[in-house]
C-alpha positions in Angstrom: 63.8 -52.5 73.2 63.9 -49.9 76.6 60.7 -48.8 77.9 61.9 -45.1 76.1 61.9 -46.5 72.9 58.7 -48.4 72.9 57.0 -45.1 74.0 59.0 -43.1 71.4 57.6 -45.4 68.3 53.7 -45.3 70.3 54.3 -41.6 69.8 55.9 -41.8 66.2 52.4 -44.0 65.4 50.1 -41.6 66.7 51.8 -38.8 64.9 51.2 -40.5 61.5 47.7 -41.2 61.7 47.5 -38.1 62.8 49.2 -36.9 59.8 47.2 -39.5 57.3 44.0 -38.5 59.2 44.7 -34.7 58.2 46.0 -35.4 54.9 42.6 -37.1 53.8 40.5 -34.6 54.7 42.2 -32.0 52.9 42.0 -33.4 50.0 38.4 -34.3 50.9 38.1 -30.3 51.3 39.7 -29.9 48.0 37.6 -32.1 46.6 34.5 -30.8 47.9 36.3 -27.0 46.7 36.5 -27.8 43.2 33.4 -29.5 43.0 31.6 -26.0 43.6 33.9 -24.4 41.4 32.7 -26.2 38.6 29.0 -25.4 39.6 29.8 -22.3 39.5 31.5 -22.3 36.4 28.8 -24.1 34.8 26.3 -22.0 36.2 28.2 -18.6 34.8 28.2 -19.8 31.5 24.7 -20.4 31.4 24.3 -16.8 32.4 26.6 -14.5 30.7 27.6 -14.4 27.4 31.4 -15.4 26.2 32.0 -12.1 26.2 30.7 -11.3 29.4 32.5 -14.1 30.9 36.3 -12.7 29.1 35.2 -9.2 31.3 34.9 -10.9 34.0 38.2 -13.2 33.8 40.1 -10.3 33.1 38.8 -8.7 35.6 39.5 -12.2 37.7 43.1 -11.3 37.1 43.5 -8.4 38.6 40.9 -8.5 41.5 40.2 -11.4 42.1 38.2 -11.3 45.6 35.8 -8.5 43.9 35.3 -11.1 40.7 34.4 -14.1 43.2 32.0 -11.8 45.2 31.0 -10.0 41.9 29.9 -13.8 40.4 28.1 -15.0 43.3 25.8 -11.9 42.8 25.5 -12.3 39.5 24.4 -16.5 40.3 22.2 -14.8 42.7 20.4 -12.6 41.0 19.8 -14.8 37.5 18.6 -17.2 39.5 16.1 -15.1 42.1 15.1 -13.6 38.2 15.9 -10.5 39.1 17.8 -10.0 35.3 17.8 -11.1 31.9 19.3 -14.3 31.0 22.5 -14.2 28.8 24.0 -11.6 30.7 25.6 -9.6 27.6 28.8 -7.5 28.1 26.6 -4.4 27.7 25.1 -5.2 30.8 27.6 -6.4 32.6 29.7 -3.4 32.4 26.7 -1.2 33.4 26.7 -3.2 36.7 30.1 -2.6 37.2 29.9 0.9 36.7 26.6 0.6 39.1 29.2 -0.8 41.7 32.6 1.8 41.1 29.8 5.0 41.7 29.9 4.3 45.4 33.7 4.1 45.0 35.7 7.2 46.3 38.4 8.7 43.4 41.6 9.5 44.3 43.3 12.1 42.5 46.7 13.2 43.2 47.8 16.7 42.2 51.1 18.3 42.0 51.5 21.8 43.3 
């Protein structure tokens, strides 16, 4: 084996420990990721209602960085006491309509 080789496969080595190395902490991340999500799962169904929690899957689906934010809050404020625990769906859609208000509306008129 040439001097280029034995350097090549040194290389090759280091590469996949590198690679093994990156692989297990992602999944450690992952891990660590879904963890919380169930938390806050767990912690959401504590809080709202079923039918608070439908509202706010559906409205999971179609925004779903304004849902995450939006649940977070909602955590935050059941557990600083600040609201009634269940959440009903009454009360969740007055919050959302709280939170559009300071939203702009766009209307788009033909002339």
């Amino acid at each position: 084996m040439s001097e280029y080789d034995e350097e090549l496969e040194k290389i090759r080595k280091r590469r996949l420990i590198e690679l093994q190395q990156r692989l297990a902490q992602e999944q450690q991340e992952a891990q660590i990721r879904q963890r919380l999500e169930a938390q806050k799962q767990a912690l959401l169904r504590r809080i709202l209602t079923p039918e608070a929690r439908q509202r706010l899957t559906n409205l999971k689906m179609v925004r779903p960085q304004f849902a995450s934010q939006l649940e977070l809050q909602l955590i935050q404020i059941a557990q600083q006491g600040r609201i009634a625990i269940p959440i009903t769906d009454e009360q969740l859609k007055n919050i959302l309509m709280r939170l559009q208000t300071g939203k702009r509306e766009i209307r788009i008129r033909r002339i």
